[in-house]
C-alpha positions in Angstrom: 68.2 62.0 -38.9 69.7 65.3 -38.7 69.3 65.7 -34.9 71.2 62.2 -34.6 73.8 63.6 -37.0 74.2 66.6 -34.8 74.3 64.0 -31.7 77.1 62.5 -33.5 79.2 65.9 -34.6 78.9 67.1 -31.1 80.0 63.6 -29.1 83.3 63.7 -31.9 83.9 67.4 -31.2 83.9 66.5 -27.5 86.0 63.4 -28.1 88.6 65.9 -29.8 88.3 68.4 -26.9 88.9 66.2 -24.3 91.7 64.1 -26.1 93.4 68.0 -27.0 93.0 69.4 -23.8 95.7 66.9 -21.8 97.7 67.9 -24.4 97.3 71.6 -24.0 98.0 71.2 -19.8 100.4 69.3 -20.7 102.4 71.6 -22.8 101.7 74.8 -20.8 103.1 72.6 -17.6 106.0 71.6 -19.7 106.3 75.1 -20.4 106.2 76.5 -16.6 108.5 73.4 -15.3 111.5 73.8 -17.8 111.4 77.7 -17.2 111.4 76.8 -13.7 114.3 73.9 -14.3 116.5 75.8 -16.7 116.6 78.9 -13.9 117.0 76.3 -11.3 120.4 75.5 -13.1 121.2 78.8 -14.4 121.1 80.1 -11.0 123.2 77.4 -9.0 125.6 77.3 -11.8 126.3 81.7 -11.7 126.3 81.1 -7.8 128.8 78.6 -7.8 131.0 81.1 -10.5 130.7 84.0 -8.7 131.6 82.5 -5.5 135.0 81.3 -6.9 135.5 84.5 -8.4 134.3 87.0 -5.7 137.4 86.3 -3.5 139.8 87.2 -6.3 138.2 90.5 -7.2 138.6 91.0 -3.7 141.9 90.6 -3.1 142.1 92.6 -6.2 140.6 95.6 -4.7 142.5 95.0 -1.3 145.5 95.4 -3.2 144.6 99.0 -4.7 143.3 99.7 -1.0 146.6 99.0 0.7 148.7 101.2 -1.7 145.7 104.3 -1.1 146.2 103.9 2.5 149.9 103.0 2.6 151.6 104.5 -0.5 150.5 106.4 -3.2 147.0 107.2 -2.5 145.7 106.4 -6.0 141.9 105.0 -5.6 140.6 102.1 -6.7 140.1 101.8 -10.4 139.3 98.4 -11.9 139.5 98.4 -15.4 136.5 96.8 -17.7 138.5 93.4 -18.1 137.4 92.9 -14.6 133.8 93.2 -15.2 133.9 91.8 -18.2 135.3 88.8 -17.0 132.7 88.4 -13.7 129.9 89.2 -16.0 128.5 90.9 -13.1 128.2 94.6 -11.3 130.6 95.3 -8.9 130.2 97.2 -5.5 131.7 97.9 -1.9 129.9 97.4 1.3 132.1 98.9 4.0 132.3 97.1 7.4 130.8 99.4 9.8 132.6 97.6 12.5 136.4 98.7 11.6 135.2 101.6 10.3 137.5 102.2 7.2 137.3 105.1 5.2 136.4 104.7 1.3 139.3 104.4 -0.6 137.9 105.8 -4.0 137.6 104.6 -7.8 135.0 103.6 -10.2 133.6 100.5 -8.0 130.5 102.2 -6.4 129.4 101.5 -3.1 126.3 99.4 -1.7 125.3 101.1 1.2 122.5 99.4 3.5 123.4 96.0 2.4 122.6 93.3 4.9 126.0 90.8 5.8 126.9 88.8 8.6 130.4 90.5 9.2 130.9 87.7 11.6 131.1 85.2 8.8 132.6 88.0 6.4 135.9 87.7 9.0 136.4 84.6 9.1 136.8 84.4 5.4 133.5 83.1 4.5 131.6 83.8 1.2 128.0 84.7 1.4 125.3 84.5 -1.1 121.7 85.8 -1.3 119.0 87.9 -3.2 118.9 91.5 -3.2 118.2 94.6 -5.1 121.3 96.5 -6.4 121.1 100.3 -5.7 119.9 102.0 -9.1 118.0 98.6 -10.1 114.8 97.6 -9.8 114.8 93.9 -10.3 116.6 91.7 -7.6 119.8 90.2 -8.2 121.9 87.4 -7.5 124.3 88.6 -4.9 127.7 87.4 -3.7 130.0 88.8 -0.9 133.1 88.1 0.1 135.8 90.3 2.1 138.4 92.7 2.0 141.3 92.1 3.9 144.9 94.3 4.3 146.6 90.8 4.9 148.4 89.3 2.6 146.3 85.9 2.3 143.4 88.6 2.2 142.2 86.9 5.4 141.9 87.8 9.2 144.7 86.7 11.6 144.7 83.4 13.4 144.0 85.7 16.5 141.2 87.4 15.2 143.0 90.8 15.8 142.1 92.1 12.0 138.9 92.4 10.6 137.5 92.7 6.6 138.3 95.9 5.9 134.8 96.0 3.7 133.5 93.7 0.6 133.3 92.8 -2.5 129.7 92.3 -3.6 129.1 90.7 -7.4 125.4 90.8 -8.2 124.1 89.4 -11.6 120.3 90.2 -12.3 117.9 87.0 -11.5 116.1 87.9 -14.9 119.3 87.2 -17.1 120.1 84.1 -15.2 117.8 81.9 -18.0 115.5 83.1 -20.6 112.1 84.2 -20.2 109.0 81.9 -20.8 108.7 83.3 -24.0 112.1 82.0 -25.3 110.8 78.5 -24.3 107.6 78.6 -25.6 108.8 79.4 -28.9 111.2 76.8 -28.7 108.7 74.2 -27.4 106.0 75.6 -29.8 106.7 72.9 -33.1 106.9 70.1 -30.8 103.5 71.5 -29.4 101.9 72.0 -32.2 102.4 68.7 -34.2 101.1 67.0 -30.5 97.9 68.8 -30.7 97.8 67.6 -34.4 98.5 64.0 -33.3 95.8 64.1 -30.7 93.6 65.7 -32.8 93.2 63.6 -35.3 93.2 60.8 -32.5 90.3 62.4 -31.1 88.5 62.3 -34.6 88.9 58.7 -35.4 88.3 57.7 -31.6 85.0 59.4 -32.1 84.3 57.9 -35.5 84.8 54.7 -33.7 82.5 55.4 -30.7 79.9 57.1 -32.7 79.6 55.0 -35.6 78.2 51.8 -33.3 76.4 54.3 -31.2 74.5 55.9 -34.5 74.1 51.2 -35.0 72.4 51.5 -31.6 70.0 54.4 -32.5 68.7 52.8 -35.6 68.7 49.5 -33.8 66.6 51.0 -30.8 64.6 53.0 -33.6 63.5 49.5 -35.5 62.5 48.2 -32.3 60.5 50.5 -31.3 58.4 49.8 -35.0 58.6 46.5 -34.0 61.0 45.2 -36.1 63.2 43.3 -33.3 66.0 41.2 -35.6 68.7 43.8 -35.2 72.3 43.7 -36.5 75.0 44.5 -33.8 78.4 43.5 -33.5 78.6 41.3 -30.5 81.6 40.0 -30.9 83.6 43.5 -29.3 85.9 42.9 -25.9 85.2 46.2 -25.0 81.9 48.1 -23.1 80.3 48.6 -26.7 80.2 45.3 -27.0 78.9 44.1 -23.6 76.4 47.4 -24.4 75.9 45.8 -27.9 75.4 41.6 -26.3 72.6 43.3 -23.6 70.4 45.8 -26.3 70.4 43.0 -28.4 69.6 40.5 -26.1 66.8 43.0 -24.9 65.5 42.5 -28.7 65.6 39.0 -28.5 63.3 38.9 -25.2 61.3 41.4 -26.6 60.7 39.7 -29.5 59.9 36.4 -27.3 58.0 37.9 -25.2 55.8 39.5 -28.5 55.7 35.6 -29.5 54.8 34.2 -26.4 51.9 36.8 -26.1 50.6 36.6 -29.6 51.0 32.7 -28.8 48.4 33.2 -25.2 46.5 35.2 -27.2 45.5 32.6 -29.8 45.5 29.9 -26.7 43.0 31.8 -24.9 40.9 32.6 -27.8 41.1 28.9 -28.5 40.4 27.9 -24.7 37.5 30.5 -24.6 36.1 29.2 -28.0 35.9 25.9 -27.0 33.7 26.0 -24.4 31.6 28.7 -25.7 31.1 26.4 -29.2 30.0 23.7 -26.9 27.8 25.9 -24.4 26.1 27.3 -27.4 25.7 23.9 -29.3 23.8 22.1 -26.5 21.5 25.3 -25.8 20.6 25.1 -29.3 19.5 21.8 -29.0 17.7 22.4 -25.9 15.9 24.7 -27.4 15.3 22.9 -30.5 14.3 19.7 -28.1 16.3 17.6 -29.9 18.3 16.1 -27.2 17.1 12.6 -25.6 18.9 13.1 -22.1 18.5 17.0 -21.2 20.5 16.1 -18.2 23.6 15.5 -19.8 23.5 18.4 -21.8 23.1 20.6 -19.1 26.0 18.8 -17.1 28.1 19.4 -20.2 27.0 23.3 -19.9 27.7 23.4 -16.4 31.3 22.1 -16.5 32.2 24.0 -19.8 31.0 27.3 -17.5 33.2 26.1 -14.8 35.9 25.5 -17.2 35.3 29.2 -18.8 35.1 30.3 -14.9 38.5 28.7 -14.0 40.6 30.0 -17.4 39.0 33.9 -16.6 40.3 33.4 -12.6 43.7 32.3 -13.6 44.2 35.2 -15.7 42.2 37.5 -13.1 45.0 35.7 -10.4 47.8 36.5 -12.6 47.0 40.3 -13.5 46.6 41.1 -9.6 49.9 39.0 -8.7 52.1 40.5 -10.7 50.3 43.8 -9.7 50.6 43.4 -6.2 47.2 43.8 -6.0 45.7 41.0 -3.8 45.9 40.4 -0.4 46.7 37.3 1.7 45.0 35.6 4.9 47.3 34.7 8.0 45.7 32.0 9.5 46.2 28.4 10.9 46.6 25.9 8.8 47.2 22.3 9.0 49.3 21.1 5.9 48.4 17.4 6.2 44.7 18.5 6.3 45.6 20.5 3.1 47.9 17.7 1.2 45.0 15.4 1.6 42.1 17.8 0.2 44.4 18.8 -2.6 45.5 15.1 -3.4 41.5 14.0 -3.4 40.6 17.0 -5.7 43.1 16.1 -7.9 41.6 12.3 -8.0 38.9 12.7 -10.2 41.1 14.0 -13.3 44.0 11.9 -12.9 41.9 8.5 -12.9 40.3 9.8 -16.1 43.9 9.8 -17.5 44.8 6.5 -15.8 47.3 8.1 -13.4 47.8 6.9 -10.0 48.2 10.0 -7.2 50.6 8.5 -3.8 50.7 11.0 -1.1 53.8 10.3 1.2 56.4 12.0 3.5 56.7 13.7 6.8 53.7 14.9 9.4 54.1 19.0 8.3 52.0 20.2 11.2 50.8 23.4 11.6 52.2 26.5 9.6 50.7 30.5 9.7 49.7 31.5 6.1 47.0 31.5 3.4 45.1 27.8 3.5 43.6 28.5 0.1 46.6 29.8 -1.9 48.5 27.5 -0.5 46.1 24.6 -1.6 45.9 26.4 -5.4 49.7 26.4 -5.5 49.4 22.4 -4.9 46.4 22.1 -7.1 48.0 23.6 -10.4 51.4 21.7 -9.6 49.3 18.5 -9.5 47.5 20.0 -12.9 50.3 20.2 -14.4 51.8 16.7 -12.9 48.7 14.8 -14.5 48.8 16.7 -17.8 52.8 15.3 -18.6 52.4 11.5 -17.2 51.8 9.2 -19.5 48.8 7.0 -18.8 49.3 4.2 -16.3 52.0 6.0 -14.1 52.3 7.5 -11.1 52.3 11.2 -9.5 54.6 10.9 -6.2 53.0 13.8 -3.8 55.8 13.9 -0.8 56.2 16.3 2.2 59.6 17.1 4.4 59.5 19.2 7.5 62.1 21.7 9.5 62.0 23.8 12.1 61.5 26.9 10.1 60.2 25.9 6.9 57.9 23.2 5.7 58.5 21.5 1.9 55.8 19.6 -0.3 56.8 18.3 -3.6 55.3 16.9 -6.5 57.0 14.3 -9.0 55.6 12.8 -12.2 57.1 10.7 -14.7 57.0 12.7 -17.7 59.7 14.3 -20.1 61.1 16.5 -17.6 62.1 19.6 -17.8 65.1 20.8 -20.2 68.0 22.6 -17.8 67.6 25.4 -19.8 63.8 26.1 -19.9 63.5 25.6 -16.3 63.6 29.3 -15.4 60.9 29.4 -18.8 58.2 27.4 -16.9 57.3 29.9 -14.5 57.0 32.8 -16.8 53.6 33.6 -17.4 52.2 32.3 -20.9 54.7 29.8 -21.5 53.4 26.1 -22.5 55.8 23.5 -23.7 53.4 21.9 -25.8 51.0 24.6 -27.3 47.7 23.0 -25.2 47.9 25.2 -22.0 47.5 28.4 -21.4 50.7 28.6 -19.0 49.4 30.4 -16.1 49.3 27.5 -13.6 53.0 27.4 -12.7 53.2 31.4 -13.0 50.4 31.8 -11.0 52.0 29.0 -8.0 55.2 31.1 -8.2 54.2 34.4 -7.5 52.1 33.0 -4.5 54.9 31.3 -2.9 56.9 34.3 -3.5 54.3 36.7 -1.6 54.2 34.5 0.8 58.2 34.3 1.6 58.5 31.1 -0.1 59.4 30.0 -3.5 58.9 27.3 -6.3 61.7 24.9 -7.6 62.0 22.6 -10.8 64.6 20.1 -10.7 64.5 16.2 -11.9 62.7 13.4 -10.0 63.9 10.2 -9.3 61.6 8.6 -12.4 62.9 10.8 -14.6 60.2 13.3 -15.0 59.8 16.7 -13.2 60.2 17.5 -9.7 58.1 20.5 -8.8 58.4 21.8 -4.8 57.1 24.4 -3.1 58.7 26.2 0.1 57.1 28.4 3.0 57.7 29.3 5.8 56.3 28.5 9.3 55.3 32.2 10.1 54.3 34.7 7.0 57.5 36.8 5.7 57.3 39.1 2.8 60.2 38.7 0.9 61.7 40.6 -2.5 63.1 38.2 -4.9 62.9 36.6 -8.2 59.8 35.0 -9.7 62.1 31.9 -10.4 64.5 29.6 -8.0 65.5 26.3 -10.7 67.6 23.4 -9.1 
């Protein structure tokens, strides 16, 4: 009990893992893709500011530049409103092309910086990603020239180039907050998920377990014997198709328990029988107190053959459904065979007051095992003669094809129930408690090695309609023990 409990913890604290762990992904993803959304943003939106404000701080600067080369010579000082306002560090990039000297101030230069001066004069404003002199994290950079005309831009004819430029460059890093700023934000909403599917987890593996822990005592009684288990069939889901077939498995366990403790007492009885009556009639032999001696020792002589037939059938049956028996390939002539089985069968059915008609197509000649073949006729006559009622008739008719051959046998009995067809030919099984229930098993599995198989359907009287099918030439064929019609 405490293994099965420990079964049981460790399937729930599985359940919970796997239910929690989605979650967990799921939140760390959630994590990596709004840092990675949020930058995303933050970045397109400061490259789309400092692109509409890198031109001004330009012409800015080309301003102060004009009056250090043209006027006054006073460098370029921008005051802190400037930066303030960009939000960004400013520097110079002179254009090594018109080779302008540096005019001075506070706005440091970039030197090294990487522009395509082609775009740079024709007024174009450029963005990428670079590392800012002094810094050791790249930055968002922006570019955008400086001009000594008064549009700060070239002439129509080309004839002036950007003087230099104005580079803005923010840090990437302060463009969004880091991935800890997120997952502290995120971490509630987290949390109180992992809650949810934990406790989810729990009562999904109190419901799986709990019919599971049903299963294991269920299994546990059967395997005392104790087959009328409780289990809820009635579930849509795969417990309850798991529930239908373990306690169907109980139901044919416990029929199959019957129908052997039924065989049991059948062949005890069958065996008794003759032995009582073998036993009685030596006793009076050997008291001499029997007027005809002959009869007894005819009644001896058939109960022996009687005992010799039940301990065959159930010799026949054990190696059948062990597969250990072998089978003859020979000749034989069906018509031959109907008739010797149909004679055979005679004797018994006369005693009965039942009338055997043989009838049908010329079968010919087929490749297989004359005498199983005639002892899968004889016990289907048997058992024809046992369920007609005195005074009727047992139809024996035969149909040929190319391929296969087909004999059948009809009586006018009760028939056979649609639903214990498939029953008949299970070894054991009697309808009415007399026979042992080995005749029909035993004609079955001897079709079935032989490629053939045995039907039950209804005859045209109303009774039973046993056939049997074979082949022309032998084949070995897997299949079940059972084909109904």
């Amino acid at each position: 009990m405490r293994h099965r409990r420990r079964a049981s913890f460790g399937l729930r604290l599985r359940l919970i893992t796997f239910v929690a762990l989605p979650v967990i992904a799921s939140g760390a993803l959630a994590l990596v893709l709004t840092t990675r959304t949020v930058t995303a943003y933050e970045r397109s939106a400061t490259e789309a500011t400092l692109r509409a404000q890198a031109p001004g701080v330009a012409r800015l600067f080309a301003k102060s530049a004009r009056r250090f080369f043209l006027e006054t010579g006073k460098p370029v000082l921008f005051s802190d409103d400037v930066t303030q306002v960009t939000a960004a560090d400013i520097f110079y990039v002179a254009n090594p092309a018109t080779r302008f000297p540096y005019p001075g101030g506070n706005v440091p230069v970039w030197d090294g910086l990487a522009l395509d001066w082609g775009a740079i004069d024709s007024g174009a404003t450029l963005s990428t990603v670079a590392t800012p002199p002094g810094a050791r994290q790249p930055a968002l950079v922006v570019a955008a020239g400086v001009f000594f005309t008064r549009d700060n831009r070239s002439t129509p004819t080309g004839e002036q180039d950007a003087i230099g430029a104005i580079v803005l460059a923010r840090p990437l890093s302060g463009l969004a907050p880091e991935q800890r700023f997120w997952a502290a934000r995120l971490a509630p909403a987290f949390e109180v998920g992992l809650a949810v599917a934990a406790v989810f987890g729990l009562l999904l593996g109190v419901r799986l377990t709990s019919p599971i822990r049903r299963l294991v005592v269920a299994a546990n009684a059967v395997a005392r014997g104790r087959f009328e288990v409780t289990l809820d069939r009635r579930r849509r889901d795969e417990l309850g198709v798991l529930n239908r077939a373990f306690a169907d498995m109980a139901d044919q366990l416990q029929a199959a328990r019957e129908h052997e403790r039924l065989f049991l007492m059948r062949v005890s009885h069958e065996l008794r029988t003759p032995l009582t009556s073998i036993q009685g009639h030596i006793g009076a032999l050997l008291d001499e107190i029997v007027d005809e001696p002959a009869t007894s020792f005819a009644i001896i002589e058939a109960e022996a053959r009687r005992l010799e037939r039940l301990i065959r059938d159930i010799l026949d049956l054990a190696k059948l459904e062990g597969r250990r028996f072998s089978l003859v390939s020979d000749d034989v002539d069906l018509d031959v065979l109907l008739d010797r089985g149909v004679a055979a069968a005679l004797g018994g059915a006369r005693k009965k007051g039942v009338e055997i008609q043989l009838a049908g197509d010329a079968l010919g000649v087929v490749v297989g095992d004359g005498d199983r073949i005639l002892q899968i006729l004889a016990n289907m006559l048997d058992n024809a003669v046992r369920w007609s009622p005195p005074h009727s008739v047992v139809r024996v008719s035969a149909s040929a094809g190319l391929r296969a051959v087909r004999f059948e046998v009809a009586d006018a009995g009760p028939g056979v129930p649609l639903n214990r067809r498939a029953d008949v030919f299970r070894p054991f099984y009697s309808e009415d408690a007399r026979g042992t229930g080995l005749g029909l098993a035993i004609a079955s599995e001897l079709a079935l090695a032989m490629g053939g198989r045995v039907t039950v359907g209804d005859a045209v009287e109303g009774g039973a309609l046993f056939g049997c099918e074979l082949p022309r030439e032998p084949v070995r064929q897997p299949g079940p023990l059972v084909t109904p019609v």
